[in-house]
N, C-alpha and C positions, 0 to 999 in steps of 0.2 A: 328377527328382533322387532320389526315393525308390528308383527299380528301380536308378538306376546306384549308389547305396550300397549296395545289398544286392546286388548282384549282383557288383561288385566290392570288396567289405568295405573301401572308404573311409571313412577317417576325416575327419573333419573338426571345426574348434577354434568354441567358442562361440558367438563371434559372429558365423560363417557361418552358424549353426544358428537364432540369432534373424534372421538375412537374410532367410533363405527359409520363414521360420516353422517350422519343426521344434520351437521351442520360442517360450515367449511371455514370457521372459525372461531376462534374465543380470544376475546378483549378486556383488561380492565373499561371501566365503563368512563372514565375518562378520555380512554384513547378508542372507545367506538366508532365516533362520530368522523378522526383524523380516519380511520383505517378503510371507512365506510365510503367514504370521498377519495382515498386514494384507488381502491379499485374500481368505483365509477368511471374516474378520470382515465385510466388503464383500458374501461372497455370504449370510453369516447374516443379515442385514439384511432380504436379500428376504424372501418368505413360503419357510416350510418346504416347503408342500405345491409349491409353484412349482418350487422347486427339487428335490423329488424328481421330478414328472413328467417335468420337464425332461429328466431324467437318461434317465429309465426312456423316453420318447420317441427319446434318443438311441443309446441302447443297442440297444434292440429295432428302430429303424429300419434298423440296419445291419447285421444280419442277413437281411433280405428284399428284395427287388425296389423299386424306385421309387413303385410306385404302395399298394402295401401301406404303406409308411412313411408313406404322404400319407395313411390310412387312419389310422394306429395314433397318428399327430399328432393329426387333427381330433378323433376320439375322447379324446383324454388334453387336448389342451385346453377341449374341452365338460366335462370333471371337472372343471377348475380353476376354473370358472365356479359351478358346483355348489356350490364352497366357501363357506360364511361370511367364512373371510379373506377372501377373494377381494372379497366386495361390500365389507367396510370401507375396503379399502385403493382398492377403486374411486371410494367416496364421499369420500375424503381426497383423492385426486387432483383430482376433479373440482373441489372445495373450492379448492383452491390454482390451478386454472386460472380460477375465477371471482375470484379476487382478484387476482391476477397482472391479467386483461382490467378491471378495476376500476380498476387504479393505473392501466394506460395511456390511460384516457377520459377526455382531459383535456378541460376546457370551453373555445369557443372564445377565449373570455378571459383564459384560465389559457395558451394556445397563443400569442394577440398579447404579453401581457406576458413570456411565456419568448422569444420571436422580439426583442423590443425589451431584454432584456439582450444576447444576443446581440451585437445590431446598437450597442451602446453605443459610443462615439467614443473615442478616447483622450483623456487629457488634452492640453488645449493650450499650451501657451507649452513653455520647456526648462529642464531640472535647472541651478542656476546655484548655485554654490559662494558659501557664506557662511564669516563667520568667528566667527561668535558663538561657537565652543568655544573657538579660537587662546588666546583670555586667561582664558579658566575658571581659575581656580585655588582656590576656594570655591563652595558648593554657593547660589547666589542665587536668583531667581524665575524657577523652572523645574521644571517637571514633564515626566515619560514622554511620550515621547506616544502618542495612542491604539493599543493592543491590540488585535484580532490585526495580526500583523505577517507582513513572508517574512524569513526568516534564507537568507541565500547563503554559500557558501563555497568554494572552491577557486581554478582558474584558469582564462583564455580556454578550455584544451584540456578541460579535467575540471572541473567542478562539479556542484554539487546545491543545490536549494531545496526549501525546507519552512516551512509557517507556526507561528507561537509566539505562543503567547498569556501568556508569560511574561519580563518584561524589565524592566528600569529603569537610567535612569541616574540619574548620581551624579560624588563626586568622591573618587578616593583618589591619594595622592602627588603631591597638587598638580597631576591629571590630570583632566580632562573623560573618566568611563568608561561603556561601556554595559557591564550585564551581561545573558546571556541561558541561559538554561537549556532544556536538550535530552535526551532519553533515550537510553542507549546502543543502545538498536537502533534509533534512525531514522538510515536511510542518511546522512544528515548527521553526526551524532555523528562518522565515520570521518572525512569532511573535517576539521571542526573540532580533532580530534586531532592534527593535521599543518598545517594550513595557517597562516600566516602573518599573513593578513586574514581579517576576514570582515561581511559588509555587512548591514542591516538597513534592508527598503522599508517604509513607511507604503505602502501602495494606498490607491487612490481608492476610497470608500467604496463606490460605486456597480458600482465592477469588482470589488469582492473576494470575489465572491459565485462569481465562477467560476475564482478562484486555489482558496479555501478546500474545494470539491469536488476538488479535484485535489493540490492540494501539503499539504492538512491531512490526507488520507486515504491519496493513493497512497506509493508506494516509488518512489525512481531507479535501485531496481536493475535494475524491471517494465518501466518505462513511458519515453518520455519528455516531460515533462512540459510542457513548454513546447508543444508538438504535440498534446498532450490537451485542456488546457487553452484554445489558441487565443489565448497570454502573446507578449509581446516584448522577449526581454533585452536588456539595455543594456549594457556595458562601461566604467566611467567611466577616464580618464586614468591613476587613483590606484590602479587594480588593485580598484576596486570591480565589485561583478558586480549588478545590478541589474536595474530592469523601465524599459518606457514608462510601463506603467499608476501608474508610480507618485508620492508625490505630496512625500512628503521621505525623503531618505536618508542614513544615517550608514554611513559610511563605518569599520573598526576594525582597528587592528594588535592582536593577540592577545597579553596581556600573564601572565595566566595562568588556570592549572583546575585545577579539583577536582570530587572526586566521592565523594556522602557513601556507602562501602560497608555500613555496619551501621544500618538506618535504629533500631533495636533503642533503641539508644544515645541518640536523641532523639525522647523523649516526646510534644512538640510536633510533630516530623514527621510522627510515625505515627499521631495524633490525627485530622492534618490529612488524612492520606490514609482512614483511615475515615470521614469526614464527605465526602469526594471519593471513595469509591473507585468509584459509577456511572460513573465518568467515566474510571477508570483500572484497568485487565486485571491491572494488576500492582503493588505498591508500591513496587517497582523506585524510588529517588529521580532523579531528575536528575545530571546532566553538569551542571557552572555552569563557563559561561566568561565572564573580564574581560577585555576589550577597550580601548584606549586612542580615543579618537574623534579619527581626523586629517583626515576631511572629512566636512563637512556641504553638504546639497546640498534644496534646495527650487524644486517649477517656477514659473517666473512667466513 
């Protein structure tokens, strides 16, 4: 390719040019500049000395014969050995490979009880519709139920689930309501902004241990989850999106949301998130949506 462009002064458009590697990438020309500084920054990382031999390896090799380069290699990498960098970033490696071989030697023990979640059953009997919210119309002898939870949303075609360890229900307008609070960047938030319903499973105590590594940590933009996870969704009648594993389910028409933009404004919030913020990257507050509860569902 090379002789036939220079021999017939062909041109040719970018992304032919990243095709056949001529170049090692193509940018809008607004984001050149970020892209062109991010791999600088990438090669300044390595050692200095690394990267000039490197260079000077490269350089001088292509000026001589094949076996001279294989010469002027071995030579310029026995320097880099020489170096002091050299043995620290050796000993940091090794460091990290000794921990890394550390976390994966699990005890046989540790290997039958990870094999026997695994192998855990589902729950038995089937989701069977109650009416205990139909007549809620005051807040009576009733608490949340137990935290973490999976919040679902969308439809048969499109959905997404993520676990919440933030929720309660209650009653406003003479309604049986859950509320459940979400952050704008978990893939969910986007459901919720739009959808119509959205459901909230209790899991089986004993199964939730391999939801909460998957739907508490990953995205549905990445992954999918359900196939990670090793989960089995469920569909209820009511446009509920649900699990097997799971053990009661509420069911919610979206009645409405808010989202507090100035946490600034309340004292009490940003209190709360300095005494949490190990726990949160951002003070970013919550998405809170009320939901009205128009099916309840518990397995027997």
């Amino acid at each position: 390719m090379a002789k036939q462009m220079i021999f017939t002064g062909q041109n040719i458009k970018a992304e032919e040019a990243l095709k056949i590697g001529l170049v090692n990438g193509v940018y809008p020309q607004n984001e050149l500049i970020n892209e062109a500084k991010k791999l600088a920054l990438t090669i300044a990382k390595n050692s200095k000395n690394a990267v000039k031999l490197s260079k000077k390896a490269i350089n001088d090799g292509l000026q001589v014969d094949i076996d001279k380069a294989i010469n002027i290699e071995e030579k310029l990498f026995g320097e880099c050995f020489e170096n002091p960098d050299q043995k620290e970033r050796m000993k940091k490696f090794l460091e990290r490979g000794k921990k890394k071989e550390k976390k994966n030697l699990r005890s046989d023990e540790e290997k039958k009880e990870e094999k026997k979640e695994e192998e855990l059953p589902l729950p038995k009997g089937e989701l069977v519709p109650t009416d205990k919210f139909k007549k809620m119309t005051f807040l009576k002898e009733f608490t949340t139920p137990q935290m973490p939870a999976i919040l679902s949303a969308g439809d048969k075609n499109h959905y997404n689930s993520m676990a919440i360890e933030w929720g309660s229900i209650g009653v406003s307008w003479k309604m049986p309501i859950f509320t459940v609070y979400v952050k704008d960047e978990r893939y969910t938030y986007e459901f919720m902004q739009k959808t119509e319903y959205f459901t909230v499973s209790i899991i089986n105590k004993k199964l939730f241990k391999k939801f909460a590594n998957i739907y508490g940590t990953k995205s549905g933009r990445d992954l999918n989850k359900e196939e990670a996870a090793g989960t089995h969704i469920q569909f209820l009648d009511d446009g509920g999106i649900t699990f097997k594993e799971a053990e009661e389910v509420f069911v919610c028409r979206m009645l409405g949301k808010a989202f507090i933009q100035d946490e600034d404004s309340y004292p009490g919030l940003k209190a709360f998130y300095e005494r949490q913020k190990k726990y949160f990257k951002t003070m970013k507050p919550h998405g809170i949506f009320i939901g009205e509860i128009i099916g309840h569902y518990v397995r027997k």
